[in-house]
VOGU-3710 file (C-alpha; in Angstrom, 3 decimals, decimal comma):
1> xxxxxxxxxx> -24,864/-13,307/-17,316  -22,180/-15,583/-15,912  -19,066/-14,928/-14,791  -16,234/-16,224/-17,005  -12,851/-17,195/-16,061  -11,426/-14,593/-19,259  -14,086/-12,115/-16,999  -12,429/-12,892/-13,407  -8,931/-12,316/-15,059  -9,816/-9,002/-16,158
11> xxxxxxxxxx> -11,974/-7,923/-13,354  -8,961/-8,743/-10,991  -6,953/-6,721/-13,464  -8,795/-3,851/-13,010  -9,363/-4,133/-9,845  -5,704/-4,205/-9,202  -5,539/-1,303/-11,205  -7,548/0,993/-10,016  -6,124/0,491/-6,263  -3,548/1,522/-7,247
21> xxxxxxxxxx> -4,481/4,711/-9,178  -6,856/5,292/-5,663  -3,982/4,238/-3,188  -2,935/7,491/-1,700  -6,605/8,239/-1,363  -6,776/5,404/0,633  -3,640/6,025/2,566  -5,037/9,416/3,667  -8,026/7,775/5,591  -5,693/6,580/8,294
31> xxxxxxxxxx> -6,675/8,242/11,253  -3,266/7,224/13,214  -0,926/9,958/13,242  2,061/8,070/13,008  4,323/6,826/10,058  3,385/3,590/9,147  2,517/0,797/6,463  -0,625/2,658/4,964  -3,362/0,872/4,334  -3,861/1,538/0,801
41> xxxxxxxxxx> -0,653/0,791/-0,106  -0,500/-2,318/1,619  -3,662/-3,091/-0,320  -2,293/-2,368/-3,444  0,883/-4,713/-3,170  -0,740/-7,364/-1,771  -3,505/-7,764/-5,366  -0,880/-6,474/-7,030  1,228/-9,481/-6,641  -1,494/-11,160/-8,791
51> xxxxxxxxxx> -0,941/-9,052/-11,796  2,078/-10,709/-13,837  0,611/-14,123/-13,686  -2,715/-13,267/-14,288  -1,761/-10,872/-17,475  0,018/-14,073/-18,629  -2,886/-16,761/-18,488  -5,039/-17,306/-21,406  -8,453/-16,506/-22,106  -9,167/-20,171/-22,224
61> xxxxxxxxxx> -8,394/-20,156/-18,128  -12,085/-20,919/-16,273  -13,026/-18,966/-12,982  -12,042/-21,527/-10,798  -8,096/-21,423/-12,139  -8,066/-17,538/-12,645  -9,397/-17,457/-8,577  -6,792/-20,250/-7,782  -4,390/-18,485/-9,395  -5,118/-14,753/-7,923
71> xxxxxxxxxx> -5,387/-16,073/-4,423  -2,079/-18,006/-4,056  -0,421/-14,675/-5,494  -2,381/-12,659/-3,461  -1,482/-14,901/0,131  2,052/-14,932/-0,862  2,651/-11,268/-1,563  -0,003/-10,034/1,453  1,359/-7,041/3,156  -0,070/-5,747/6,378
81> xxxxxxxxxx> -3,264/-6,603/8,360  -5,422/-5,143/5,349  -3,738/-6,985/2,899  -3,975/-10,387/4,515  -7,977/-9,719/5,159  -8,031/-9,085/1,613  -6,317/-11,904/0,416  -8,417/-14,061/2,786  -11,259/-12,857/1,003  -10,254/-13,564/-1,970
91> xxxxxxxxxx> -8,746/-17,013/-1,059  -12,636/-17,383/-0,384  -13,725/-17,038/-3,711  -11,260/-19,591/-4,982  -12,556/-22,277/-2,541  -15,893/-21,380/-4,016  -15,015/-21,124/-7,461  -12,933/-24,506/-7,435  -13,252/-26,653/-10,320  -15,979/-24,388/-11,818
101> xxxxxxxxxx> -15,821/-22,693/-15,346  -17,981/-19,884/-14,846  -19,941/-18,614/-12,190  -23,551/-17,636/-11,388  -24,684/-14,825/-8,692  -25,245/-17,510/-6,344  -22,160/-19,278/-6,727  -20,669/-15,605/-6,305  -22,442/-14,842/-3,144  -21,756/-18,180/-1,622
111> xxxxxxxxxx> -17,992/-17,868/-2,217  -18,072/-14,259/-0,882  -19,190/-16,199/2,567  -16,436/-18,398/2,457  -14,307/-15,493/2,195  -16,255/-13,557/4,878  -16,040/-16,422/7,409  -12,049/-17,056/6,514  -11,575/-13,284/7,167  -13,367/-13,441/10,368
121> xxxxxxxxxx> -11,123/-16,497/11,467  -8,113/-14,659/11,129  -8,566/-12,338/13,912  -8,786/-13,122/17,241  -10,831/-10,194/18,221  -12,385/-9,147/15,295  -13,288/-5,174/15,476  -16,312/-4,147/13,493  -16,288/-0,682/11,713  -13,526/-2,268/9,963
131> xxxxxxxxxx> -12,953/-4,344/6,237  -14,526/-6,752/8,218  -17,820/-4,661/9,073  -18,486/-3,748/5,469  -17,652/-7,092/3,323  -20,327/-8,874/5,754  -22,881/-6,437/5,841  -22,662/-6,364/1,566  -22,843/-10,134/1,873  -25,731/-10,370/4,264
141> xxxxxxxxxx> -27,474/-7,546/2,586  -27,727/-9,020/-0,802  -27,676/-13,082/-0,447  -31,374/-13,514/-0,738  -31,210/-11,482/-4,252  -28,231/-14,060/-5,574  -30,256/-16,145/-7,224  -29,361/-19,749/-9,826  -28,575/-19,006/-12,937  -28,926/-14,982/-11,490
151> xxxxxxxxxx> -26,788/-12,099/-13,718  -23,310/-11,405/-11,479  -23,197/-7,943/-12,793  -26,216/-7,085/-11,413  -25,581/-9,273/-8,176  -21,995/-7,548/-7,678  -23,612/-3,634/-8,525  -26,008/-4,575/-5,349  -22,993/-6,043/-3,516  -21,066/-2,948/-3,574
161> xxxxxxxxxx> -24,206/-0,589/-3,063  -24,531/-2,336/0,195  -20,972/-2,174/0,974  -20,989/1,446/0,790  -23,924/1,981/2,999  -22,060/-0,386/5,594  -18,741/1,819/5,050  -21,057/5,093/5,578  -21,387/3,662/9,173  -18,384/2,737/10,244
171> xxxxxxxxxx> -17,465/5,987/11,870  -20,401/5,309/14,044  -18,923/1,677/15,562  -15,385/3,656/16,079  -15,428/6,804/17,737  -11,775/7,479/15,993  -12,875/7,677/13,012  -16,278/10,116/13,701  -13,581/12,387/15,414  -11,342/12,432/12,125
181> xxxxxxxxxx> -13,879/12,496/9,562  -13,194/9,897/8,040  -14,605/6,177/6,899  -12,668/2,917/7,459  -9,574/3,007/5,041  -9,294/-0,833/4,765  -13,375/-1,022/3,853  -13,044/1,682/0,984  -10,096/-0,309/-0,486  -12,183/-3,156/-0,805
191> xxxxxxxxxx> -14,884/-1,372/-2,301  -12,192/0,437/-4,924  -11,018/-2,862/-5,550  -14,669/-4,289/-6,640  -15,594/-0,855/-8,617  -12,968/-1,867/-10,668  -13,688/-5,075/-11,244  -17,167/-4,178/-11,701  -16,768/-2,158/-14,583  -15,132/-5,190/-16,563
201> xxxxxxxxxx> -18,014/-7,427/-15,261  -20,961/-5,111/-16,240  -19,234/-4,953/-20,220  -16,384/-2,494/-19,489  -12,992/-2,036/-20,360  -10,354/-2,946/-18,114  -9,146/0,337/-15,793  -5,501/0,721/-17,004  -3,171/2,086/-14,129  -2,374/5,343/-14,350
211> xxxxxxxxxx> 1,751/4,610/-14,641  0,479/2,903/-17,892  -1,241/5,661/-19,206  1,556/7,833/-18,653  3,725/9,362/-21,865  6,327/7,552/-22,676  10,377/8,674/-21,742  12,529/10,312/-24,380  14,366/8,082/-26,075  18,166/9,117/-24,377
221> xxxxxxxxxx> 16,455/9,307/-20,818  14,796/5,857/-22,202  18,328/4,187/-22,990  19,778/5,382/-19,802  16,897/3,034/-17,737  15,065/5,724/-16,254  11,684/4,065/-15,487  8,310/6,815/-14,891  7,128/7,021/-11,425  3,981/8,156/-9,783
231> xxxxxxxxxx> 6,193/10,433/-7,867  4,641/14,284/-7,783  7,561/15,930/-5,701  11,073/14,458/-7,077  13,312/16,083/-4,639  13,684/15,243/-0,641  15,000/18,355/1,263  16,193/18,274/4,779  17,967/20,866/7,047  18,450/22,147/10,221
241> xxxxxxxxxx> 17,867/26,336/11,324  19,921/27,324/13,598  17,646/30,274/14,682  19,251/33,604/14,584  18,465/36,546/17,030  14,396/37,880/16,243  13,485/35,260/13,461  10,157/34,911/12,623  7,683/32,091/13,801  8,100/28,588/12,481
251> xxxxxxxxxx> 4,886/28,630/11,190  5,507/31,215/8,359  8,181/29,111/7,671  5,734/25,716/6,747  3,667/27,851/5,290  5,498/28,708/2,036  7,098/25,140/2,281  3,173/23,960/2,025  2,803/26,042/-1,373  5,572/24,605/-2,840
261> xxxxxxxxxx> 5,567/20,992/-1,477  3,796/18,133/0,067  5,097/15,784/3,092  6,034/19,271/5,308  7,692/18,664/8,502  8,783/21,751/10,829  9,658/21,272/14,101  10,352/24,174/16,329  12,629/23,960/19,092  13,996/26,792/21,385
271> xxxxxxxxxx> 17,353/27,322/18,870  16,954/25,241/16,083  14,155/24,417/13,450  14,009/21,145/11,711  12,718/20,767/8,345  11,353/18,124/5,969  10,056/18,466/2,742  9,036/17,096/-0,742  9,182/19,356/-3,668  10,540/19,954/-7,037
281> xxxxxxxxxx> 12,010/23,140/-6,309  14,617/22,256/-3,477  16,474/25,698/-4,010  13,522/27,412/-3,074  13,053/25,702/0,306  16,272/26,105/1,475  17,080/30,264/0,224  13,230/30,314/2,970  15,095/28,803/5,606  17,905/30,816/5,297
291> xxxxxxxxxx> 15,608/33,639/6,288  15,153/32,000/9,659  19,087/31,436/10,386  22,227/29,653/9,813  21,590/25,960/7,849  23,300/22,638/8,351  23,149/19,168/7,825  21,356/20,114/4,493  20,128/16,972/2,569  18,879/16,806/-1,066
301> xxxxxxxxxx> 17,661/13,277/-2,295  16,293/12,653/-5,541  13,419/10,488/-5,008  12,454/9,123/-8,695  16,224/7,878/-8,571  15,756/6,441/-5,080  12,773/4,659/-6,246  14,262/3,565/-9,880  16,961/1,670/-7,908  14,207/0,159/-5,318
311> xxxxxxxxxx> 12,832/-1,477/-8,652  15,676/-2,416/-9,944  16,698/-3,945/-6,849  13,082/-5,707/-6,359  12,722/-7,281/-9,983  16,813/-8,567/-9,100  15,305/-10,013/-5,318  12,579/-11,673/-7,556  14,533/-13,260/-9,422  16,640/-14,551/-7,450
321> xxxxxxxxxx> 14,492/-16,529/-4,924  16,643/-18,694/-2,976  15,793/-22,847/-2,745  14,954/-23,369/1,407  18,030/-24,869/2,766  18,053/-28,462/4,342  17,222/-28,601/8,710  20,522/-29,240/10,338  19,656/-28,330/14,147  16,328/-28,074/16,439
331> xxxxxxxxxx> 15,807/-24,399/16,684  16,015/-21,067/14,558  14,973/-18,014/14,772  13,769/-15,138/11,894  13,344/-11,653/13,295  11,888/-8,704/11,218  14,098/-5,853/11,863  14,841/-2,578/10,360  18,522/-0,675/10,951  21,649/-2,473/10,857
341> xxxxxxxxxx> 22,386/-2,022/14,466  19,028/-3,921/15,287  19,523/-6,355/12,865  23,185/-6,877/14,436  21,397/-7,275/17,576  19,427/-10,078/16,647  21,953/-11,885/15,178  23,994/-11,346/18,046  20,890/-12,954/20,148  20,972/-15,591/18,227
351> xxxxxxxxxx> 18,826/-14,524/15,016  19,227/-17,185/11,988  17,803/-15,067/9,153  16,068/-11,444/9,223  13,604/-9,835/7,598  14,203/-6,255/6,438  11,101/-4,164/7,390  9,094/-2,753/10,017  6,563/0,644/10,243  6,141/2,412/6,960
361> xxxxxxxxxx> 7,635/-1,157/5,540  5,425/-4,306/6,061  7,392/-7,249/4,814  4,641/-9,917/2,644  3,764/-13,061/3,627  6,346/-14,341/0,599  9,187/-12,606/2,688  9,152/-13,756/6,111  8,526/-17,294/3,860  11,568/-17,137/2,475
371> xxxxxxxxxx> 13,246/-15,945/5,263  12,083/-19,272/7,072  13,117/-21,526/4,358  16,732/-19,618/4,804  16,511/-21,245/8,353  18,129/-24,479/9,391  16,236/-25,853/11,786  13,027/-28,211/11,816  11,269/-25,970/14,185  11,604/-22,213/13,165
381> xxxxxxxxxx> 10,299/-19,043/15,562  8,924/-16,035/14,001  9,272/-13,312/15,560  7,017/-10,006/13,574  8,086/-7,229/15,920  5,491/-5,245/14,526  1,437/-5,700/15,253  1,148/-4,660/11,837  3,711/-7,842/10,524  1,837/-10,674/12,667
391> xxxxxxxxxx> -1,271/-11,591/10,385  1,389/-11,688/7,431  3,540/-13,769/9,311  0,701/-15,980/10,304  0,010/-17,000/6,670  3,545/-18,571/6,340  3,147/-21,390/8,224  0,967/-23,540/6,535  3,113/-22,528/2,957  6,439/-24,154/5,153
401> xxxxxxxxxx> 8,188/-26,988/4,522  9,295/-26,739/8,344  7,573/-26,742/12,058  6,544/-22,946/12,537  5,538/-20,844/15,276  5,395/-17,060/15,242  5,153/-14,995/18,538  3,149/-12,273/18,901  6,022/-10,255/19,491  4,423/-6,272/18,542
411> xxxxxxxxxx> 7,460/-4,607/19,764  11,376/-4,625/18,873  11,818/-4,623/22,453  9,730/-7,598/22,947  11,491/-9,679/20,219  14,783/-9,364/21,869  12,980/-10,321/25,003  11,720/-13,463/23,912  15,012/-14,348/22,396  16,708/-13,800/25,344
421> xxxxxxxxxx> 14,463/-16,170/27,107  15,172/-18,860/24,662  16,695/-22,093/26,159  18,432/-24,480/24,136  18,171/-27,601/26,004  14,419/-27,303/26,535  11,655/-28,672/23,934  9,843/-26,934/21,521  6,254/-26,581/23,858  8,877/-25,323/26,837
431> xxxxxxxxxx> 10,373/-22,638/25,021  7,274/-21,759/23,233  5,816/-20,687/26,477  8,847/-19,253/27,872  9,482/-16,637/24,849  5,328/-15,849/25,072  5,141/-15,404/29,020  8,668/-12,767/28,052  6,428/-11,247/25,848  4,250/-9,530/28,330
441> xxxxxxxxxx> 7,350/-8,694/31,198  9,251/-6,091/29,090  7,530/-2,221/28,804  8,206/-1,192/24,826  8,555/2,963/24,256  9,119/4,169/21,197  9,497/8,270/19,861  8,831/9,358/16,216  6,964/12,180/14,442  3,152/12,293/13,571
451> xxxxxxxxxx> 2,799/12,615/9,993  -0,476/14,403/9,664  -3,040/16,958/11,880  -5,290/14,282/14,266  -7,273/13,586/17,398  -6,505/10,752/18,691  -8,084/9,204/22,095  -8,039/12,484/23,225  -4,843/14,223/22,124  -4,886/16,817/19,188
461> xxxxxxxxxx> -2,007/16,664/17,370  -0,241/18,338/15,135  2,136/17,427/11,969  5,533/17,120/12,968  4,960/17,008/16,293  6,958/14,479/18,267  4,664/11,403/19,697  5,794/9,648/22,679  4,260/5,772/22,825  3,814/3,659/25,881
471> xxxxxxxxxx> 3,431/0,019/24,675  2,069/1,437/21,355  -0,364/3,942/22,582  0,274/7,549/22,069  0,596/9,385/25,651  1,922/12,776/25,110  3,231/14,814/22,906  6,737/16,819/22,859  8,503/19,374/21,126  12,160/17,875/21,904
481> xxxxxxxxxx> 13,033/14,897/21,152  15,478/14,563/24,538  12,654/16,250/26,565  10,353/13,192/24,906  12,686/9,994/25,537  13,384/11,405/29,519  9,867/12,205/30,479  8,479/8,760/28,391  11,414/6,305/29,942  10,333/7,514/33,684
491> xxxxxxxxxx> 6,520/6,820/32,815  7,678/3,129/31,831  9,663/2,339/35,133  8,425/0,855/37,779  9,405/-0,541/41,416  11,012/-3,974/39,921  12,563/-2,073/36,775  16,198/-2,816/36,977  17,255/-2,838/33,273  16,596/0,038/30,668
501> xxxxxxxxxx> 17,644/0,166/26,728  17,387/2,794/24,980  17,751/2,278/21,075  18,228/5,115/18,875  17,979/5,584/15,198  19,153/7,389/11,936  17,818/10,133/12,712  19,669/11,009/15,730  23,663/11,773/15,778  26,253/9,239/18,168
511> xxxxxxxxxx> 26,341/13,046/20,057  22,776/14,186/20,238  22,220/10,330/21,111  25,097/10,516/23,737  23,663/13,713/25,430  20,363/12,320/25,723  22,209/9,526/27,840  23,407/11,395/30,138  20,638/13,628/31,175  18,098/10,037/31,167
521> xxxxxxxxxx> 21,639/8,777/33,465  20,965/12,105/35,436  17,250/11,446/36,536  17,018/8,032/36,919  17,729/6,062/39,629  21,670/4,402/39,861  20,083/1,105/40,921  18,986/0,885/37,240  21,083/-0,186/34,276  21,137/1,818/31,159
531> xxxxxxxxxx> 22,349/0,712/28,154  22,585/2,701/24,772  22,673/1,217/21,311  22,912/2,632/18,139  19,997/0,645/16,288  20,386/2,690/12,410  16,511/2,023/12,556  14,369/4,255/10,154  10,578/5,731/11,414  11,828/5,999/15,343
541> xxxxxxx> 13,916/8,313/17,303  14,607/5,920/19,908  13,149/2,656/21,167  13,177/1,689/24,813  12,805/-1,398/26,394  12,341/-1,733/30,111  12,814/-4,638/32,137
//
């Protein structure tokens, strides 16, 4: 059997599909501790970006145009380091399937190499026991099989057999994950991906996502635009405990949360206890707390409405792509940035257009595009500020009508390091250098909250714990988040250190922020500088940058 191009559309379909249904799944193989752009998700969005054209083309469309088609979606809405690899892959099979109107199992296999060897070329230092690791091994493992005029079905059922023995062994090429348990997330997305696209290709149906399947809304909560969510746990609940004489021990606390709720978040601090939780019974969680103490700052968000108007607000973006403006000077700049008081602070460094996102929200490869056509200047600097954002970025350049470079800038800190090193009467090759060689003179902190039990190189952690990261790498753990930013901004001083930063964000108050100031003021040196800004940025306590 042969694969048609009717076949690829539906396979891709599914595929898309069932990623999606599987996403969380996938999420919850990370083995990092902290919030970030899962990898599942990322996944997800980035072949998901495929699915309104593809649901529009006809079944006339060969396998070369339904792969042409699925790859330039795929490249423009990549989202995160696993997304791009996948839509590398994938942008392999549509140099392979070019001009062709169906496909054989050799064909197949010899456009799974191009997309092996374009996945490959993407990263500089390729790490196996990754995506990479198992969509080579399947490919090397089954190539002699893929014979002219050979059945795909069969050829892709042995492809995927092979990919899951390669997955099986990835915790043995990465030590993290044989300590969590776990296989490579980015690897079993892939494989999801090709089980569903299997099933069409061996005679199935196509896997309908599960937010299809759903029942439909009554009619008056229809009319009203309500829209059904995947969402298990509607309500967001926040407060603080302000611990009365003799309570109990936090942990009792999480523990009923856990019974009633997912996403649980207790921290337990010598007077107060903070608390974070998703449930449907909001009410419940906070007449608990009240058994530990006085509450404030109580917060109740209603999530399915939160993520009704991020829809909403999506489709609007979407359809309102802006035309790239005309070059009127040398230089610009786009920054990815999250917080209005970081995204003021770009601008204020001279920032041209930025790109809303960060951890927990990867910008695609279509954003940071459009940001850079939003730029007026023939030669444009990217700066990702995330090591999670760089691949994406990467994949803009060759879709811009403009001269593009984008620094490997992993760190907010770093970003407003290399713009500050940015001279305007020197040429593009100068200031390239100049912003890179910044890269590597500034020390990047940052404090946030692991979201789930882990080991990682050698620290156990626990949910809701507060991590403290030296240049990305978890050190230590804290309880207080004050205790955290003092003890992590001495580590990241040295003997030349004359300028600190310290950037905190929505989770902290002007006062808490403004006490922590003065007891980092109290222990640090007065030959150093300290400066405090109010960044607004989601995911991290603070941010520090030392210089």
């Amino acid at each position: 059997m042969t694969l048609t191009g009717k076949m690829f559309r539906d396979a891709v379909i599914s595929g898309a599909n069932n990623i999606s249904n599987n996403r969380l799944a996938v999420d919850e193989l990370n083995v990092f501790p902290v919030p970030d752009g899962d990898t599942g998700t990322n996944m997800s969005m980035t072949i998901g970006n495929a699915l309104a054209e593809l649901k529009a083309a006809n079944d006339g469309i060969t396998a070369g145009e339904a792969a042409k088609l699925t790859a330039g979606a795929m490249l423009r809405g990549a989202r995160g380091n696993s997304g791009v690899i996948l839509s590398l892959i994938f942008r392999g099979l549509s140099k392979g399937l070019a001009g062709k109107e169906e496909a054989d199992a050799k064909l197949l296999s010899d456009s799974f190499k191009l997309g092996v060897d374009a996945a490959y070329k993407s990263v500089m230092k390729p790490t196996e026991g990754t995506i990479l690791t198992v969509v080579r091994e399947a490919w090397e493992n089954t190539k002699d099989s893929a014979a002219e005029g050979g059945d795909v079905a069969e050829f892709l059922a042995a492809f995927i057999a092979e990919g899951e023995k390669s997955l099986e062994k990835t915790p043995e090429l990465l030590p993290a994950l044989k300590k969590a348990g776990v296989v490579d997330a980015g690897g079993k997305g892939l494989l999801v991906i090709l089980e569903g696209m299997q099933q069409v290709i061996s005679g199935g149906a196509v896997i309908r996502s599960e937010s299809e399947t759903k029942p439909a809304a009554p009619a008056a909560v229809a009319a009203a635009g309500a829209v059904q969510e995947d969402i298990h746990y509607a309500y967001c609940t926040e407060y603080i405990v302000n611990k009365k004489a003799g309570a109990k021990d936090a942990t009792a606390l999480r523990a009923f949360l856990e019974t009633i709720g997912d996403c649980v978040v207790v921290v337990d601090d010598d007077d107060i206890i903070k608390v974070h939780v998703h449930s449907n019974h909001p009410g419940k969680a906070i007449e608990e707390g009240i058994k530990f103490g006085e509450l404030t700052k109580m917060k109740i968000e209603n999530m399915r409405e939160q993520h009704h108007n991020i829809v909403k607000a999506d489709e609007a973006v979407q359809q309102n792509r802006k035309v790239p403006v005309k070059p009127e000077k040398d230089f610009g700049f786009v920054a990815v940035a999250a917080g209005a008081g970081v995204e003021a602070l770009f601008r204020d460094l001279g920032a041209d257009s930025i790109v809303r996102g960060g951890q927990t929200m990867n910008p695609s490869t279509e954003d940071i595009l459009e940001a850079i056509g939003q730029t007026p200047a023939h030669n444009v600097f990217v700066l990702p500020n995330n090591k999670n954002i760089i691949m994406a970025a990467e994949q803009a350049v060759s879709l811009a009508d403009r001269n593009v470079c984008v620094l490997q800038s992993r760190t907010i800190p770093q970003g407003i390091s290399a713009l500050m090193n940015f001279d305007p009467g020197a040429d593009f090759v100068t200031n390239r250098s100049n912003m890179t060689d910044a890269l590597g003179r500034v020390q990047s902190g940052q404090i946030t909250f692991a979201v789930r039990d882990s080991e990682y190189d050698g620290h156990k952690i626990k949910q809701g714990e507060i991590l403290a990261m030296d240049n990305g790498k978890i050190v230590f753990t804290e309880k207080d988040v004050t205790k955290a930013l003092t003890k992590l901004t001495k580590r990241l001083i040295s003997g030349s250190s004359s300028y600190v930063t310290v950037i905190y964000g929505s989770d902290v108050t002007d006062e808490a922020a403004n006490a922590a100031y003065e007891q980092l003021r109290a222990r640090i040196s007065d030959s150093i500088d300290i400066n405090l800004v109010n960044g607004g940025q989601p995911v991290y306590y603070y941010i520090i940058s030392v210089e």
